[in-house]
C-alpha positions as CSV (number, residue, x, y, z in Angstrom):
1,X,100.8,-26.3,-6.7
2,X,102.2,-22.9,-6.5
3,X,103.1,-22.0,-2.9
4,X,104.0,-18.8,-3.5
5,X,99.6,-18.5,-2.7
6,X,99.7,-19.6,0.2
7,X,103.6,-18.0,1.6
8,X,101.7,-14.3,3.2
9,X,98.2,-15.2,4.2
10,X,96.7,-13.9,7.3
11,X,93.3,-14.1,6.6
12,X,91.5,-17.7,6.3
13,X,88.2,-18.0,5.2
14,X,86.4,-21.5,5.1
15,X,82.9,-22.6,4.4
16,X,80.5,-24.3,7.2
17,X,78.7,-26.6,6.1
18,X,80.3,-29.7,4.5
19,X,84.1,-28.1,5.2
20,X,83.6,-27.5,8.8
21,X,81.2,-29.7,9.9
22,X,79.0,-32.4,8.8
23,X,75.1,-30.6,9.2
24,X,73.4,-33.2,6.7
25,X,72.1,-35.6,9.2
26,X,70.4,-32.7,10.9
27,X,69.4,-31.0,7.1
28,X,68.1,-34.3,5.8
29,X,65.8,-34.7,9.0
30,X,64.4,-31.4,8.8
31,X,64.0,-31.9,5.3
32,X,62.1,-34.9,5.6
33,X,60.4,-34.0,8.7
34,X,59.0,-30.9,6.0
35,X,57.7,-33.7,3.3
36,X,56.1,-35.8,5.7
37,X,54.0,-32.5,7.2
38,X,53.0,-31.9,3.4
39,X,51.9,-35.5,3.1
40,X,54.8,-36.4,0.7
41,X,57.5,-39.2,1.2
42,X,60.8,-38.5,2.9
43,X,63.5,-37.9,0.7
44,X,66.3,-39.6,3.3
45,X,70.1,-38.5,4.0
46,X,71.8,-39.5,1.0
47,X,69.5,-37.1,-1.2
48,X,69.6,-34.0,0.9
49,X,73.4,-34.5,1.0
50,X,73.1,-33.4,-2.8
51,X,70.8,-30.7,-2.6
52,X,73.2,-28.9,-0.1
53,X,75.6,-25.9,-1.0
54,X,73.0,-23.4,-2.7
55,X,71.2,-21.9,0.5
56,X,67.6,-23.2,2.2
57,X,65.5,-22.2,-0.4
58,X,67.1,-23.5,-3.1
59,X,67.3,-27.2,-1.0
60,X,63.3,-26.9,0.1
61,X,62.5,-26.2,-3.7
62,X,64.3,-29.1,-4.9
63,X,63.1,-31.6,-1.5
64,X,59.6,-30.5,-3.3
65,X,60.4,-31.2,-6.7
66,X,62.2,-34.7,-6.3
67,X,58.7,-35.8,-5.1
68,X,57.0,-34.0,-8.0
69,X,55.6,-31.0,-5.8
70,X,56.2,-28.2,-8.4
71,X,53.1,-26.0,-6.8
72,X,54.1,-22.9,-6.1
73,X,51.9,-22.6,-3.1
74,X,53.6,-25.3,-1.1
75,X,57.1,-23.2,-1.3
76,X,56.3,-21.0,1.7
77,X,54.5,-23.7,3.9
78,X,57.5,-25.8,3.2
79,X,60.4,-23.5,4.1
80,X,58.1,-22.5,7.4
81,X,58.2,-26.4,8.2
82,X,61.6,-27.0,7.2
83,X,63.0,-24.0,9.5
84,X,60.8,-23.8,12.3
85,X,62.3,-27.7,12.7
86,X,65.9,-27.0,11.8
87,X,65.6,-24.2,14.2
88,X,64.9,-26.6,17.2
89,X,67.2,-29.4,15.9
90,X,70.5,-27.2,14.7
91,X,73.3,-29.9,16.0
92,X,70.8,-33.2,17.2
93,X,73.7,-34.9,15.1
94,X,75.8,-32.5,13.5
95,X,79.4,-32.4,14.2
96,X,82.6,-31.2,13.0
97,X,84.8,-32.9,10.8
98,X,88.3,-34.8,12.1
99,X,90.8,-32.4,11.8
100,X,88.6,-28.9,12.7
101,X,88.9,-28.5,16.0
102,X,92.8,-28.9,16.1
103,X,92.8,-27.0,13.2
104,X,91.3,-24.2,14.0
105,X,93.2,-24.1,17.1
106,X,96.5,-23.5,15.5
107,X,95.9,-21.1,13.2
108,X,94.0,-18.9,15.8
109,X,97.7,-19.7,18.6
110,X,99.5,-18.4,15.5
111,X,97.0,-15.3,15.3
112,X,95.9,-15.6,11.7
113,X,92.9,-14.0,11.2
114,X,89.4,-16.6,10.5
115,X,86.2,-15.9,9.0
116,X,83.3,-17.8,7.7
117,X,81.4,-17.3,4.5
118,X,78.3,-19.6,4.0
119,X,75.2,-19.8,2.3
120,X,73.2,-20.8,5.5
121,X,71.2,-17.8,7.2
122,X,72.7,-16.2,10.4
123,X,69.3,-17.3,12.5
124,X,71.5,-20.8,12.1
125,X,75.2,-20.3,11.7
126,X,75.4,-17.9,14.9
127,X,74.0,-20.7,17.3
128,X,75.4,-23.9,15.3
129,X,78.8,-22.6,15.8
130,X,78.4,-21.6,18.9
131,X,76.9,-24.8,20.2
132,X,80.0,-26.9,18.7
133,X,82.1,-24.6,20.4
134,X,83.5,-23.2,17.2
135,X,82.4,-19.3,17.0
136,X,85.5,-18.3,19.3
137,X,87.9,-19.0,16.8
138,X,86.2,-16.7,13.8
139,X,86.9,-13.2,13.6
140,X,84.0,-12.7,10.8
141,X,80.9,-14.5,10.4
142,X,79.0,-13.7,7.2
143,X,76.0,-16.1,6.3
144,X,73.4,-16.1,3.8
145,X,71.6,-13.3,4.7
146,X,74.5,-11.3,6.0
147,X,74.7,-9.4,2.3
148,X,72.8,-8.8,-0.6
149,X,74.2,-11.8,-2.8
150,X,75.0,-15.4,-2.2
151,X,78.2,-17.2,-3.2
152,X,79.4,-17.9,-5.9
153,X,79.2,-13.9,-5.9
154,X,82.1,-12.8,-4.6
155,X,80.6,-10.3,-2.0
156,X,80.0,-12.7,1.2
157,X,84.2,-13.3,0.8
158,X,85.0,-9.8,0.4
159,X,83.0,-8.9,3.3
160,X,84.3,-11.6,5.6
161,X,87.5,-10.1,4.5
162,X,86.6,-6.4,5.5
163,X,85.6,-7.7,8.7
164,X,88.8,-9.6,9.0
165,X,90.6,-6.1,8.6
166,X,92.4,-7.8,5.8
167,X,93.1,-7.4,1.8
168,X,92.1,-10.2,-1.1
169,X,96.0,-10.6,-1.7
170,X,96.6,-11.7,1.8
171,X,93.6,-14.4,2.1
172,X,92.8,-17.6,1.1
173,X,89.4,-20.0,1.1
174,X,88.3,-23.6,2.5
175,X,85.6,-25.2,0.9
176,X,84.2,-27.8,-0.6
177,X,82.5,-27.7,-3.9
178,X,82.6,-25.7,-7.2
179,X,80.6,-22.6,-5.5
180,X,83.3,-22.0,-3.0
181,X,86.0,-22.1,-5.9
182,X,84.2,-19.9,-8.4
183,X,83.3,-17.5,-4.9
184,X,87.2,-17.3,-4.4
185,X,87.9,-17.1,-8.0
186,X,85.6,-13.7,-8.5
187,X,86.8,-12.5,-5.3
188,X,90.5,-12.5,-6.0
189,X,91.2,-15.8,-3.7
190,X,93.6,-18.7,-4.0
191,X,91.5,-21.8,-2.9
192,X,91.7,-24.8,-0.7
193,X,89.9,-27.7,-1.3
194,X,88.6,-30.7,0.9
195,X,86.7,-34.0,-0.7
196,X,84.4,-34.8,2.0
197,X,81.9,-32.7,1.9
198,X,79.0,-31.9,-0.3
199,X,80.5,-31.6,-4.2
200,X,76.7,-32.8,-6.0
201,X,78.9,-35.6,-7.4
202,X,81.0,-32.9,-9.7
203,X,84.4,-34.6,-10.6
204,X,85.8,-31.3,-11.9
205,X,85.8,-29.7,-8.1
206,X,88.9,-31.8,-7.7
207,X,90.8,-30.2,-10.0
208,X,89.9,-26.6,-9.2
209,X,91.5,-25.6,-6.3
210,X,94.8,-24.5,-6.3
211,X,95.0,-27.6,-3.5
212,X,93.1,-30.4,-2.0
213,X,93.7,-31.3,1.5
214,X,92.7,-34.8,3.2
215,X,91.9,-32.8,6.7
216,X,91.5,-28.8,8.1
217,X,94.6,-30.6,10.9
218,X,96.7,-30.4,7.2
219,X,96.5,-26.4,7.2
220,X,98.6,-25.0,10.0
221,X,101.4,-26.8,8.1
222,X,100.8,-25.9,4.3
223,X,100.5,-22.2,5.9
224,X,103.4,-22.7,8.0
225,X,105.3,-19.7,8.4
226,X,102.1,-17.3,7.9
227,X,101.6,-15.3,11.0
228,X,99.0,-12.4,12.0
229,X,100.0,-9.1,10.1
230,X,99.6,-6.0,11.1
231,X,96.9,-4.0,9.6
232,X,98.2,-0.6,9.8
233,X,101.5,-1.3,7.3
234,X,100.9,-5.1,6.4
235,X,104.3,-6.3,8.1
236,X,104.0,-9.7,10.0
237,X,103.9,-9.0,14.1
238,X,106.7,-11.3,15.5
């Protein structure tokens, strides 16, 4: 690992979903709650967890397909089931991971600046985060619909970054599968990876990052020493 990425960072950008908290319980009911209304068979937890990462339409589409529903016409019905339920079930059992809260607590007392990137829409990132008591913490909150591409394009990062008031040579992402890294790659980013979340199985995401960390509690100490910089002439503020 080069350290030298991770020795002047002020801006910390992480996933949501499978990096800061665990949403597939709630995804995988509203998924199946979906197939049931279309008179198909639930697809159950360990599925959905798979079909996570790419944005709603993309996991409704395949939901559909794994129970051989290729008909084109069932594509808007289902994404009206799927988020009209979602909408009303955002954190029935969705938590964050060990480690977040603590976290995300130190790096916001040492005044580095946080931002979120995801592929889930804002309708759903705004109130999930704010219902686990998380949305305090972020400075920047750019979802799915937020801008005109989703990762891996680099834009939701740079974005996140512009709201952050900070520069790509100053900020690193947290995330947990190959369209995180390949997001951070485009944008400029060094990357942090955790295994827990939803990698679709793909052995190689271990080896991307520049690291892998057990926990988000690990990150105040691999950025020790990084503090909040000012924006105006990029020195750190002591």
């Amino acid at each position: 690992m080069n350290r030298d990425l991770f020795s002047d960072i002020n801006v910390v950008l992480f996933d949501l979903d499978g990096t800061l908290v665990d949403t597939a319980p709630d995804l995988a009911a509203a998924a199946d709650h979906m197939l049931e209304a279309l008179g198909l068979p639930p697809a159950g937890e360990a599925r959905v967890r798979t079909w996570i990462g790419h944005g709603v339409n993309q996991l409704v589409k395949r939901a559909l397909a794994a129970n051989g529903a290729s008909e084109p016409e069932l594509l808007e019905p289902g994404l009206k089931l799927y988020l009209d339920y979602y909408a009303d079930h955002l954190a029935d059992r969705t938590v964050p991971y060990p480690g977040v809260v603590e976290g995300l607590a130190a790096l916001v007392d040492r005044g580095l600046h946080l931002g979120v990137a995801t592929n889930k829409p804002a309708r759903f990132t705004e109130p999930l985060l704010e219902i686990l008591g998380l949305r305090a913490a972020f400075d920047a909150v750019v979802s799915g619909d937020t801008v005109t591409e989703k990762k891996p394009a680099p834009e939701p990062l740079l974005h996140a970054i512009r709201l952050c008031q900070g520069s790509t040579r100053q900020a690193v992402m947290v995330g947990d599968s190959m369209t995180d890294v390949e997001a951070a790659r485009r944008a400029g980013l060094g990357v942090i990876g955790v295994p827990y979340g939803y990698n679709h199985g793909d052995e190689t995401f271990f080896t991307s990052p520049d690291i892998m960390i057990q926990s988000l509690g690990e990150l105040p100490a691999l950025l020790e020493g990084n503090e909040k910089a000012d924006a105006t002439d990029g020195h750190h503020v002591r």
